[in-house]
C-alpha positions in Angstrom: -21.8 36.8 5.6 -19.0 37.8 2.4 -17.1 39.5 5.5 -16.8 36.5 7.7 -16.0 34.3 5.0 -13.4 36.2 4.1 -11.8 36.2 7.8 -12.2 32.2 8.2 -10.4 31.8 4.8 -7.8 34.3 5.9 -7.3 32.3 9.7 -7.0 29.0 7.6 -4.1 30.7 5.3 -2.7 32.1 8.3 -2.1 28.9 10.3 1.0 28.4 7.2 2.0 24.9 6.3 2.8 21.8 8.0 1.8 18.0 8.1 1.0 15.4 10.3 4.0 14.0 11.2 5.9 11.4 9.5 3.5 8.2 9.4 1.3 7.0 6.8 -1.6 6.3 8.8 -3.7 8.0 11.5 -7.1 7.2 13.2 -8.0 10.1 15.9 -10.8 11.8 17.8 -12.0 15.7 16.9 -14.0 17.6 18.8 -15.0 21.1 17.1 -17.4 24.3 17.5 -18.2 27.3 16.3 -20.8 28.8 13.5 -22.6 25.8 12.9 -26.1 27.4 11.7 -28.6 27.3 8.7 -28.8 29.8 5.9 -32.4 31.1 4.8 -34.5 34.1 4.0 -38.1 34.3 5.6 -40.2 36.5 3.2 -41.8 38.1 6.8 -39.3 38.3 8.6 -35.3 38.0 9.5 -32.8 35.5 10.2 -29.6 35.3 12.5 -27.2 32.6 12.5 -26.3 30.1 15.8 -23.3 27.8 17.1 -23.2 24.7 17.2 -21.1 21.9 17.8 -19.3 18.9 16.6 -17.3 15.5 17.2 -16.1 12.3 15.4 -13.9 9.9 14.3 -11.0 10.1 11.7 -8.8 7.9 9.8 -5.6 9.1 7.5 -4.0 7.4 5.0 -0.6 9.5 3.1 0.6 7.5 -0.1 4.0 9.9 0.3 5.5 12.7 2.4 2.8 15.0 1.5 -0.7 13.6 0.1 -3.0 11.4 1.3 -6.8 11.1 2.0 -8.9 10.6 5.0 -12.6 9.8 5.4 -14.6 9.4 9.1 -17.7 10.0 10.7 -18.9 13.0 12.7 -21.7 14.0 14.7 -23.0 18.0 14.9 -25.7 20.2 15.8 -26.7 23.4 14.0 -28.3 26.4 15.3 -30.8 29.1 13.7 -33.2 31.9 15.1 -36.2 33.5 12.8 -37.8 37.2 13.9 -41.0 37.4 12.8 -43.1 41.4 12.9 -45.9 41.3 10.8 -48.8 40.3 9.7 -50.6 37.6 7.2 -54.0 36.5 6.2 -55.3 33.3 5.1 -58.4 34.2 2.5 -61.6 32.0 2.2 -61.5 29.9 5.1 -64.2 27.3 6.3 -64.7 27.6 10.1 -65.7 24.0 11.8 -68.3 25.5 13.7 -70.2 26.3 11.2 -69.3 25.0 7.7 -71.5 27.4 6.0 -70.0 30.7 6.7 -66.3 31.6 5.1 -63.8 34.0 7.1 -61.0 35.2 6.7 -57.7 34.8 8.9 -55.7 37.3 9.8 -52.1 36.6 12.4 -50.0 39.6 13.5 -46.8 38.5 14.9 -45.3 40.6 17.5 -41.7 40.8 17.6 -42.2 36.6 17.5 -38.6 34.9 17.5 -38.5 30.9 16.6 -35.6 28.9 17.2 -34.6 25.9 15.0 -32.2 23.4 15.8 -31.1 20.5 13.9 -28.8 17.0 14.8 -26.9 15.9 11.6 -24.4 12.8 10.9 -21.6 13.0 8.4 -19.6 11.2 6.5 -16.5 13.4 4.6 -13.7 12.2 2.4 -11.3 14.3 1.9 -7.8 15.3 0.1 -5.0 15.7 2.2 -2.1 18.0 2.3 1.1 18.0 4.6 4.6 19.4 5.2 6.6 19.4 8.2 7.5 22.7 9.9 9.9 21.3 12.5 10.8 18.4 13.5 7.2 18.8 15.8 5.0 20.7 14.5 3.7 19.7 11.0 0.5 21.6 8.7 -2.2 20.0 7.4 -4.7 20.6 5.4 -8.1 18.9 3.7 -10.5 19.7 0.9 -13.1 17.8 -0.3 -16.9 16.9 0.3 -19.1 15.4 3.0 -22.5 13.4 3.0 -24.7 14.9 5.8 -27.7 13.2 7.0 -29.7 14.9 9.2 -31.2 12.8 11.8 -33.0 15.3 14.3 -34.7 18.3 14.4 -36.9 21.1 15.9 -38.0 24.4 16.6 -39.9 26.4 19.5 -41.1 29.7 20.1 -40.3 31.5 23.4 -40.2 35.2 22.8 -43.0 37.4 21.5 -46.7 37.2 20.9 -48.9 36.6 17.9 -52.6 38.1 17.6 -55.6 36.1 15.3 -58.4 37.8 14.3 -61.7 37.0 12.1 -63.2 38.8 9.0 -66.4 37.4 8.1 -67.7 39.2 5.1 -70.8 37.2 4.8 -71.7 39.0 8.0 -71.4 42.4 6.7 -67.5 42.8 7.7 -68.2 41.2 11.2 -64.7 41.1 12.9 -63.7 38.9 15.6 -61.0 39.3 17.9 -61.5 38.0 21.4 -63.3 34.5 21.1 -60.5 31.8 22.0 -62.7 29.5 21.9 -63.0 29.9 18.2 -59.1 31.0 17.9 -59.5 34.0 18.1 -57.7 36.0 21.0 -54.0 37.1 21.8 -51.3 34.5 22.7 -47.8 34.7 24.3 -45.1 32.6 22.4 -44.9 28.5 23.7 -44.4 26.3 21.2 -42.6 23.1 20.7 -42.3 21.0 17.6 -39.8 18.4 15.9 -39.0 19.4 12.5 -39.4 16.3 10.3 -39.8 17.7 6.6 -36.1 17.2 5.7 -34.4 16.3 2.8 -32.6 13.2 4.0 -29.4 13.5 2.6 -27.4 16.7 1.9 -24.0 17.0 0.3 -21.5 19.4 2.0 -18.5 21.0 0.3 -15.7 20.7 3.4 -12.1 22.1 3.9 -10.2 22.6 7.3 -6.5 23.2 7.9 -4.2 23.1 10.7 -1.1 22.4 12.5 -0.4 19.2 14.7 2.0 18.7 17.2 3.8 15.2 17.5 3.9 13.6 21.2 5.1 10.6 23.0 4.3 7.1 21.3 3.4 8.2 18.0 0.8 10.2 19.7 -0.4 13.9 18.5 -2.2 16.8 19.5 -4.2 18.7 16.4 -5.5 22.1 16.7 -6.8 23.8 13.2 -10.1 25.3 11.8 -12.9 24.0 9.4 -15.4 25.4 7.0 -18.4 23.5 5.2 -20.7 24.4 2.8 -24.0 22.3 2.1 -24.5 22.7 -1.6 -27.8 20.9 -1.6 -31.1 22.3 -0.2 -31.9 20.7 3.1 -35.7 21.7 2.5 -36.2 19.2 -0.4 -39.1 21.5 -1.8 -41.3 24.4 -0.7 -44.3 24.4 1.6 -47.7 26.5 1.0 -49.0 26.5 4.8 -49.0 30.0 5.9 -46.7 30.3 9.4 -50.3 29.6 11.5 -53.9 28.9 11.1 -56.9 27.8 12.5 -56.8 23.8 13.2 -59.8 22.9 10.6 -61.8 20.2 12.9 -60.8 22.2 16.3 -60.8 26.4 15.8 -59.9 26.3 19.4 -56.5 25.0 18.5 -54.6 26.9 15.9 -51.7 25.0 13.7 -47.9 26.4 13.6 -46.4 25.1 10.8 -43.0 26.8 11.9 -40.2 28.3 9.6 -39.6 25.4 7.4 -42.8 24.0 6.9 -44.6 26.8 5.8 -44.0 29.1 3.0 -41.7 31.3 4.5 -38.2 30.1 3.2 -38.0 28.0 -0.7 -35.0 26.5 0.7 -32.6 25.8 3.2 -28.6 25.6 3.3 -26.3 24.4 6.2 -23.2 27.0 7.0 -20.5 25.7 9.6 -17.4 26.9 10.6 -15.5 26.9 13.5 -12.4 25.7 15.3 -11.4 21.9 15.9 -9.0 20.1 18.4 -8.5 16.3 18.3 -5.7 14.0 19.1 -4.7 11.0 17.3 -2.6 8.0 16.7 0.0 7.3 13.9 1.7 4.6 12.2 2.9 2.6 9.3 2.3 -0.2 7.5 5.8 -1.5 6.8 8.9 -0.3 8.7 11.4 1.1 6.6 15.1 -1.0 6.8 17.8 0.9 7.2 19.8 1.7 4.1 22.7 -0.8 2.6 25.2 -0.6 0.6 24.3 -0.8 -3.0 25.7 -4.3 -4.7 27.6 -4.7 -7.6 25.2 -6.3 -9.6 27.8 -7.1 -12.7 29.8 -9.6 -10.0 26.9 -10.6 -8.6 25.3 -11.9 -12.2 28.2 -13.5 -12.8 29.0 -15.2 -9.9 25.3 -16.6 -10.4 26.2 -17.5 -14.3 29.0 -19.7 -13.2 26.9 -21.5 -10.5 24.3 -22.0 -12.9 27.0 -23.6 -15.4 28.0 -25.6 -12.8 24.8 -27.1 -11.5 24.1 -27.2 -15.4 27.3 -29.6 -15.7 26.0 -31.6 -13.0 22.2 -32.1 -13.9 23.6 -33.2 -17.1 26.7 -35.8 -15.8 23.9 -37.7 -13.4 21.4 -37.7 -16.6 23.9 -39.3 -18.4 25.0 -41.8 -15.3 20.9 -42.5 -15.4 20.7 -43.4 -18.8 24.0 -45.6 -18.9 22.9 -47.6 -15.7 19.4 -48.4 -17.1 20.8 -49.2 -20.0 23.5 -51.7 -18.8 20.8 -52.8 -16.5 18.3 -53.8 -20.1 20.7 -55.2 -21.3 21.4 -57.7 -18.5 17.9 -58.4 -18.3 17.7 -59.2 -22.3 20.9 -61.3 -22.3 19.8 -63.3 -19.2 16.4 -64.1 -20.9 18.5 -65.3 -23.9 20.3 -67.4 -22.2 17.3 -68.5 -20.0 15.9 -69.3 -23.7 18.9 -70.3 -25.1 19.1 -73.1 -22.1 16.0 -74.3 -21.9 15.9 -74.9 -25.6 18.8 -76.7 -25.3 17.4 -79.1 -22.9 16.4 -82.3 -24.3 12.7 -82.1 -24.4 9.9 -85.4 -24.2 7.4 -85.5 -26.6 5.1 -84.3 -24.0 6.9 -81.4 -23.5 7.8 -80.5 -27.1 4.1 -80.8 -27.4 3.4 -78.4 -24.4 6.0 -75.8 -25.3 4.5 -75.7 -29.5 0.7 -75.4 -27.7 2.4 -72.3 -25.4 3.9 -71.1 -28.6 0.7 -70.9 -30.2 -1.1 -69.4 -27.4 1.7 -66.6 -27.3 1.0 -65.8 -30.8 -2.4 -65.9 -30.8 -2.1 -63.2 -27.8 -0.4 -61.0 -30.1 -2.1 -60.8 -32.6 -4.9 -60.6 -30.7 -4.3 -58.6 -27.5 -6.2 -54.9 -27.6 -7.4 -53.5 -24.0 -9.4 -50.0 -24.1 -10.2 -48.4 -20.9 -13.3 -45.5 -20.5 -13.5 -42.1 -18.9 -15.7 -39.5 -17.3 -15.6 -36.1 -18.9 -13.0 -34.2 -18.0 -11.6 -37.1 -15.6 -8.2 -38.5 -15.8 -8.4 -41.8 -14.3 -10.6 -44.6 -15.6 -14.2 -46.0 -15.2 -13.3 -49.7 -16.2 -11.4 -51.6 -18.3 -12.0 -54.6 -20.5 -8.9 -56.2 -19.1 -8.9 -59.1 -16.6 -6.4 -60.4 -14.5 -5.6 -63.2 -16.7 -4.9 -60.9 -19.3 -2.6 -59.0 -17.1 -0.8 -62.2 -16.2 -0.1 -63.0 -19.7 1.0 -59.9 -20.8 3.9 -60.0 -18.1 5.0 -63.2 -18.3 5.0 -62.8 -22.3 7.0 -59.7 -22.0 9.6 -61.7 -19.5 9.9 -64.4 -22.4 10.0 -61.9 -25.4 12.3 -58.9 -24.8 11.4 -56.9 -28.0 7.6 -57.3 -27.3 6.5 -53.1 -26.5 3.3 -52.1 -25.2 1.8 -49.0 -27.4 -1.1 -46.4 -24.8 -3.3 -44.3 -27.0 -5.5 -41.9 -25.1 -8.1 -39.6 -26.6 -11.2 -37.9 -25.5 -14.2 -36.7 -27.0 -14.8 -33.0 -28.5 -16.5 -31.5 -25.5 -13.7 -28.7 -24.5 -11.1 -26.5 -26.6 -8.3 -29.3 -28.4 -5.5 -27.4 -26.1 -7.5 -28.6 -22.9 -8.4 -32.3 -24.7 -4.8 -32.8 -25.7 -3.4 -32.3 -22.0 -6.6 -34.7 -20.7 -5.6 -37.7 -23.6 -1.8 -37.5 -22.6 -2.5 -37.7 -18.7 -4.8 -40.7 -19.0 -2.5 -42.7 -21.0 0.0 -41.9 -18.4 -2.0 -43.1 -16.1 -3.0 -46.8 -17.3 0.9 -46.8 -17.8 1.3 -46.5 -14.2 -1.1 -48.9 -13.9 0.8 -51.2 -16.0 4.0 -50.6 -14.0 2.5 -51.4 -10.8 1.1 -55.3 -12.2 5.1 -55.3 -13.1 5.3 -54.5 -16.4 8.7 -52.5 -17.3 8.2 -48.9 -17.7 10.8 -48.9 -20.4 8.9 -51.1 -22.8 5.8 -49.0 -22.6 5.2 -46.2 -24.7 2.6 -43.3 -24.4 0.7 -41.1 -26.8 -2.0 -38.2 -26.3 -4.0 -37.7 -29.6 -6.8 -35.6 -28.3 -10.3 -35.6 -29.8 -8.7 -35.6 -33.4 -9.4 -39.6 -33.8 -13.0 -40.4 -32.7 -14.6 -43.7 -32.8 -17.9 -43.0 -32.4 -20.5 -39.6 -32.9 -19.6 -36.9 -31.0 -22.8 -35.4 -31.2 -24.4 -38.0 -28.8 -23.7 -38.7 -25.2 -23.2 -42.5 -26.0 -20.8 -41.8 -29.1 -18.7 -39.3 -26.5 -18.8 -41.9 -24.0 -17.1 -44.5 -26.7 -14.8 -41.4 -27.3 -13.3 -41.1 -23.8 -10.9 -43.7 -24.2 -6.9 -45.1 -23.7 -6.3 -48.0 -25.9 -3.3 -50.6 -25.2 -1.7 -52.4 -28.0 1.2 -55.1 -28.2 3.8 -54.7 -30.6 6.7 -57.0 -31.4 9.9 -56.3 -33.2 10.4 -57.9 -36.6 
């Protein structure tokens, strides 16, 4: 075994050092063969290895020039034979035909050969290595481990012959050796059986290396070698049947237990190595542009300073020409409600009327003094539940605004202390800015209307209960009027 080791290792080295190609992905199909067998020492007998095959799928992936990983799935068979020249005896046995009386067993294999065969699926991931030798022929090679489930199995017997004979002591050393009926006689090797005492799962050190050849259309041709080594023991633990005995309700039948589910082998190893030829498919995942000139980045960041300064100059110059033309534009509006005032003041006025406008006077003050409107929230929501406005209200407030230019409207939000302050603060300032728009829309002039966020820092009510937060969650609107 050391020997032909030591030549696989040596082919692998041999084959040099190349990669596959020049992509960073590749997906293929491998089809392999070679010493695919089972390692295992029978304590009666001797073991030779077998071929075997195997196939799969593979997928590539190379973070650089040289390294990458790959993982797939495969399919193989392994192949073992077991030559069994001797003889055993199973002590102190019961025979069916007649309970009372003990025997003992003795099988005498003659030149008996078993062959076990076994259907495995596999999963490696491995580490990748490549370099290119030429422009078309690239090495690569892989190291890493493989998950190997075995999913079939079997042996059978077709070589040989194996003898049973009877000691019965009781009787005075009564031997029996010609009584099939009781199993008892000389048979030629038949025998069939699955093998289903497993382990199910087996973990596989794996490494292959090899050289690929690029083709047409991204296409390649791979030929290289792989070894693999299953470091766990397939047998899962060992058996105590002998190889065969005497079926306990029918002695005309006799039981085969086979190589690996008697006690002939304490555990069980896979071996493969071989050689592999697939062909595959590469690509990559972004296409490399072709190289440009590098910029001068110093003329570049200061070509973008100066049109920065520039759209600066501008954002600022129409700010400015904002600001002046709402600004000419109040105060139009204030000096043509003074001289709306001014005129109608100036009119001479019945006693009816001078009557009507002191009552309207009174009402406008009274108004002011007395005008407070809170709207109320949902947690966390923005846009209010309902108000204790009414249109009336709203009617008053605009036409008193029209008449009184220094008259301000004052929105307060808050909320209660159910989230972090940050989160509350952000909530309070979008809800007064929302009544505002609210405001705007019955016509009230956005620049006479003022809004403040104050958080949960100004509570009204308990916190602590669902009707205080509900008080909480609020946007208050006050008048204000210039002295």
């Amino acid at each position: 075994m050391k020997k032909t080791l030591t030549i696989i290792a040596a082919m692998a080295l041999a084959l040099g050092a190349g990669a596959q190609g020049g992509h960073g992905n590749y997906v293929g199909l491998n089809l392999g063969g070679g010493l695919n067998t089972m390692t295992f020492s029978p304590a009666n007998g001797t073991r030779s290895a077998g071929l075997g095959f195997d196939c799969g799928l593979h997928y590539a992936h190379f973070f650089n020039e040289h390294f990458g990983i790959g993982a797939g799935i495969h399919y193989s068979t392994a192949n073992a034979y077991a030559l069994y020249d001797f003889s055993e005896v199973t002590p102190n046995l019961v025979h069916a035909s007649n309970p009372g009386v003990h025997y003992n067993l003795t099988t005498t294999f003659d030149k008996w050969k078993e062959h076990q065969s076994v259907g495995i699926l596999g999963i490696p991931i491995e580490a990748l290595y490549r370099t290119a030798i030429n422009e078309k022929w690239s090495f690569l090679g892989g190291l890493g481990v493989q998950l190997d489930l075995p999913l079939s199995g079997g042996y059978s017997a077709s070589e040989g012959q194996y003898v049973t004979t009877g000691d019965f002591p009781a009787l005075g050393s009564y031997n029996v050796s010609d009584m099939p009926e009781h199993g008892f006689s000389t048979y030629n090797a038949a025998f069939d059986a699955k093998i289903d005492n497993l382990s199910k799962t087996v973990v596989s050190l794996i490494a292959d290396a090899g050289v690929r050849m690029d083709l047409a259309s991204n296409w390649g041709l791979y030929l290289g070698l792989y070894f693999g080594y299953g470091v766990t023991d397939m047998l899962g633990e060992k058996r105590d049947n002998a190889l065969l005995t005497i079926n306990t309700e029918d002695p005309s039948k006799l039981d085969y237990y086979g190589t690996y589910g008697s006690n002939e082998v304490s555990s069980l190893h896979l071996l493969r190595a071989g050689v592999k030829v697939g062909v595959d498919f590469g690509w990559n995942c972004e296409a490399k542009a072709p190289a440009e000139p590098q910029p001068d980045l110093e003329a570049q960041a200061r070509e973008q300073a100066q049109r920065d300064s520039i759209e600066a100059a501008r954002a600022r110059e129409a700010e400015q020409a904002r600001l002046k033309a709402e600004a000419e534009a109040r105060a139009k509006a204030e000096a043509e409600a003074r001289a709306k005032a001014e005129a109608e003041a100036a009119k001479p006025k019945t006693e009816a009327e001078i009557k009507k406008a002191e009552q309207k006077t009174r009402e406008h003050a009274a108004f002011l003094a007395g005008f407070h409107d809170v709207a109320y929230f949902e947690t966390g929501k923005d846009m209010p539940i309902w108000s204790q406005l009414n249109e009336d209200s709203w009617d008053n407030l605009k036409e008193l605004m029209e008449q009184y230019p220094d008259v301000t409207v004052t929105i307060s939000g808050h909320t209660d202390n159910t989230s972090t302050p940050t989160t509350n603060q952000d909530i309070s300032e979008r809800r007064a800015e929302n009544i505002k728009a609210m405001l705007v829309e019955k016509g009230i002039p956005a620049n006479r209307i003022k809004t403040v966020g104050k958080g949960q820092y100004e509570p009204i009510a308990d916190n602590k209960t669902a009707e205080g937060r509900a008080k909480n969650r609020r946007v208050e609107i006050d008048i204000y009027r210039q002295q």
